[in-house]
Every structure is written in structure tokens, then in C-alpha cells.
C-alpha positions in Angstrom: -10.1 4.9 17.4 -12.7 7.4 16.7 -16.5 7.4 17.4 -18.5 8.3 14.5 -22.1 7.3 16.3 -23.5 6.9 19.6 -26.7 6.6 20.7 -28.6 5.0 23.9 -30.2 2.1 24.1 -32.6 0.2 26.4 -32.1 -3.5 26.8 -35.4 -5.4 26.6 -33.5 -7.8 29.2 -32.4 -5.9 31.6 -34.8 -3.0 31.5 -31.2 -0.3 31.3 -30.1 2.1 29.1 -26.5 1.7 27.9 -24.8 4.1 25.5 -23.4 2.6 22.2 -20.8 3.4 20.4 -19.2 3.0 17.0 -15.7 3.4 16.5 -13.3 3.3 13.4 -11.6 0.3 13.5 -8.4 0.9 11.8 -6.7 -2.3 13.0 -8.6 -5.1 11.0 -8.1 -6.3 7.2 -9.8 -8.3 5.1 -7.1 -10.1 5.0 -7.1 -10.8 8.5 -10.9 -11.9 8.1 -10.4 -14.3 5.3 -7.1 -16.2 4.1 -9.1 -17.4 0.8 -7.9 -14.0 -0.4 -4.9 -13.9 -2.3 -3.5 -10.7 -3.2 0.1 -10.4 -5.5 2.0 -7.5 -6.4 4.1 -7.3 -9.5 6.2 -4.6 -11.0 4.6 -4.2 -14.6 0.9 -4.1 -15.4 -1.2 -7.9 -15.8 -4.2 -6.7 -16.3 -3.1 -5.3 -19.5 -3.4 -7.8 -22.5 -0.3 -5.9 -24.2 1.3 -6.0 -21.1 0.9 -9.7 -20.8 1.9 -10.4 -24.5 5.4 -8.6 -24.1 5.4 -10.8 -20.9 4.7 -13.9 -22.7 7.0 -12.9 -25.6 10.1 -12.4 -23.8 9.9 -15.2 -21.1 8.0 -17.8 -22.8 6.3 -19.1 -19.5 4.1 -22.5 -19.5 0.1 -21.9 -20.2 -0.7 -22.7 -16.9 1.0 -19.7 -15.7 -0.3 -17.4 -18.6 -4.5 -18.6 -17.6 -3.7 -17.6 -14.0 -2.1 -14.4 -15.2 -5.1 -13.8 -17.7 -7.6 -14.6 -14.2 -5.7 -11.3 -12.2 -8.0 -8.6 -11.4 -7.1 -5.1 -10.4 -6.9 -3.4 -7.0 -6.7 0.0 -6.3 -6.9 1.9 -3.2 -5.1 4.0 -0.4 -4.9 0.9 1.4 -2.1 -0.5 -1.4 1.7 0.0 0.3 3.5 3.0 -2.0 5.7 0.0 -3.2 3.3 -1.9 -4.7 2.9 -0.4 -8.5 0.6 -3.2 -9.1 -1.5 -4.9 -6.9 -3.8 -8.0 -7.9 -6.4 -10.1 -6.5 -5.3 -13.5 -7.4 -8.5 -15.7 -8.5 -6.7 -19.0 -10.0 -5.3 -19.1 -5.7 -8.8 -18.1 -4.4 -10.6 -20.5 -5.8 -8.4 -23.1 -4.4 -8.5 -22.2 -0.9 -11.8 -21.6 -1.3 -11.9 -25.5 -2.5 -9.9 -26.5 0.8 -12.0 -25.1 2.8 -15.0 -27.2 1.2 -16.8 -24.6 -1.3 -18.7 -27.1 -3.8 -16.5 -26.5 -7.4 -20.0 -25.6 -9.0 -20.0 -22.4 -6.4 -16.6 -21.7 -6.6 -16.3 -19.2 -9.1 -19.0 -16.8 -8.1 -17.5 -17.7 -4.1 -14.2 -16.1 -5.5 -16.4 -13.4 -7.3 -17.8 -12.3 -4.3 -14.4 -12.6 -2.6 -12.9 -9.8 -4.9 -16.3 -7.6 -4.8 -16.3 -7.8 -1.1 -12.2 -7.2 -0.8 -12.6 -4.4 -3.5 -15.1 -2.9 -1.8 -13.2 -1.9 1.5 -10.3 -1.1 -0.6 -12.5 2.0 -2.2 -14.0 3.0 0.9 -17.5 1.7 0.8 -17.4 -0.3 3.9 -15.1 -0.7 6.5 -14.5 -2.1 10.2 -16.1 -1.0 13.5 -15.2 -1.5 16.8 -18.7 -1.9 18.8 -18.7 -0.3 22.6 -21.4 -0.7 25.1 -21.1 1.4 28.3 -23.0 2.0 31.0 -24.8 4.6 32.1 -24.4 6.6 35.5 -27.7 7.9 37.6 -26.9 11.0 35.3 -27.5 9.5 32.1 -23.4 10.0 31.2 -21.7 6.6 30.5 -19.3 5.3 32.7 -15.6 4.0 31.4 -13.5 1.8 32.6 -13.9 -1.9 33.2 -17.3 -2.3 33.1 -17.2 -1.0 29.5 -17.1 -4.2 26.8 -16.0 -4.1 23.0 -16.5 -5.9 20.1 -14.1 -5.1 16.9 -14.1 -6.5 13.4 -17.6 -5.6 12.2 -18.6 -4.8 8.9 -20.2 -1.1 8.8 -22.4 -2.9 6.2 -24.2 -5.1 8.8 -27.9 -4.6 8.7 -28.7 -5.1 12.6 -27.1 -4.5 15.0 -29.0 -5.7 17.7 -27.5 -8.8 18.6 -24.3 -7.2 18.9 -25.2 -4.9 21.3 -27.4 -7.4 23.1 -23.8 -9.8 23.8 -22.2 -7.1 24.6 -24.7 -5.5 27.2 -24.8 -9.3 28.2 -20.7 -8.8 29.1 -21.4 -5.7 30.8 -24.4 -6.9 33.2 -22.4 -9.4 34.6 -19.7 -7.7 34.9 -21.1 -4.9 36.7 -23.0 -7.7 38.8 -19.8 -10.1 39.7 -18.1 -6.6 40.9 -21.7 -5.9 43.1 -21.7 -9.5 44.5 -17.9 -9.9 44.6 -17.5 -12.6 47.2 -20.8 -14.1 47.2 -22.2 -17.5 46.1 -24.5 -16.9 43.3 -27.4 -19.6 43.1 -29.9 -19.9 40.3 -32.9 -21.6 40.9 -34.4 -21.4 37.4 
């Protein structure tokens, strides 16, 4: 993964500076994030009402088929395998998961809306997933790695603060650095 940012940062709770990191997180999908969306692949263009009229011409398939196909929306992106000539975001299928999973039917349709946008959005580039680290710092100011390090991945690089973020994970590496200090020791709390 690569780092992009760092910076330090003092915890309010603990009164230390860590240094932060953001790495490219080139493991996580969208479609690891959400299973409402549905994404098909076909070998001849449905977003093209031409297209779909030859289709419907020659196979003669039943009208609920031909509204789901009319419902496709396009994606494009470097993300798309070389084998998939065209690749669609399936709303008709969208909107029912979404339904499972207890969207109200009035908010479905702009739920699904949203779906594509967001999924869309990665697909061009204008967000993608970060992998948060927090490290501590050494009485040098140079952070330390190893196991007192702590990571958080799957982040949108859209979030607007990233505060509470970091605060968990400087949370994970207090204690951590504090079981390894008091290894052995009965820790009492008297709060």
C-alpha cells in the first residue's frame, strides 16, 4: 500500500503525538462494502435503445425482462475486467435487496440512485479506499513500527473527519503499548 499523507497528531486523551497515516487501499470494493449492488455484464450494448429493439426483435423476451433491461445504467472504468464489453449496474435487482434489507418502497428509488452515484463514483476515480495507520512516536519524534502500530482499512477518502478514526485507533495503540509495559501485572481501576 502506499502513503499519500501523514501528519502528527496530538491526542486530547492521552496528551501524545502519534503519526498518521493514509494509505491506498487497493484491496476493498464497493462491492465488498454493499451487496445491494448488482452489477451484470453482457456481450452487446443495453443501454442502447437500438440495441435493445434488435434484442427484443430477435428473442421476443417477456415485458418484465425488457423494463429491467430498459432500468440498466452504464459503467465505465479501469476497474471493469478486459472481458467485460459491457458492464451495467442493475437497478430492477438493487432496489430489491435494497427492499430486503428494509428500505421503505417510497425511498427506494432514490436509495438505488444513490447506490449507482456512489458505485460510479469510485469507478471514475473520484473517491476511493484508505487504509488508516496510527503509530507511535519515539523520544525522536520518528514513529515506531511494528506491533504497537494499529490499522483501520475500508474508508472512504470522501469522509469529512477523521477524527474519530484516529481517536479508536490511538485508543488500540495506548493499550497496547500499555499491556506490553505492564505485561504481568493486575491492572485495577478505581474510577
Amino acid at each position: 500500500m502506499t502513503c499519500f499523507e501523514h501528519f502528527d497528531y496530538t491526542s486530547d486523551k492521552t496528551g501524545l503525538t502519534y503519526r498518521v497515516e493514509k494509505h491506498f487501499d487497493d484491496y476493498t470494493t464497493p462491492l465488498e462494502m454493499d451487496e445491494c449492488i448488482v452489477i451484470e455484464d453482457f456481450g452487446w450494448d443495453v443501454c442502447d435503445d437500438d440495441a435493445v429493439q434488435e434484442y427484443i426483435e430477435h428473442h421476443d423476451p417477456d415485458m418484465r425482462y425488457v423494463a429491467t433491461l430498459l432500468r440498466m445504467k452504464p459503467l465505465h472504468s479501469s476497474h471493469s475486467p478486459r472481458s467485460a464489453r459491457y458492464r451495467v449496474f442493475d437497478t430492477v435487482a438493487a432496489e430489491n435487496a435494497l427492499i430486503k434489507q428494509g428500505v421503505k418502497q417510497a425511498d427506494v428509488l432514490m436509495a438505488a440512485e444513490k447506490l449507482y452515484d456512489w458505485y460510479n463514483g469510485w469507478l471514475r476515480d473520484e473517491w476511493h479506499y484508505v487504509t488508516l495507520w496510527v503509530l507511535p512516536l519515539d523520544e525522536h519524534g520518528e514513529p515506531i513500527k511494528g506491533e504497537h502500530a494499529h490499522c483501520l482499512s475500508g474508508i472512504e477518502s470522501n469522509v469529512e473527519d477523521w477524527n474519530d478514526y484516529i481517536e479508536d485507533l490511538i485508543d488500540e495503540v495506548f493499550w497496547s503499548q500499555r499491556r506490553e509495559t505492564h505485561k504481568g501485572q493486575l491492572e485495577l481501576n478505581f474510577n
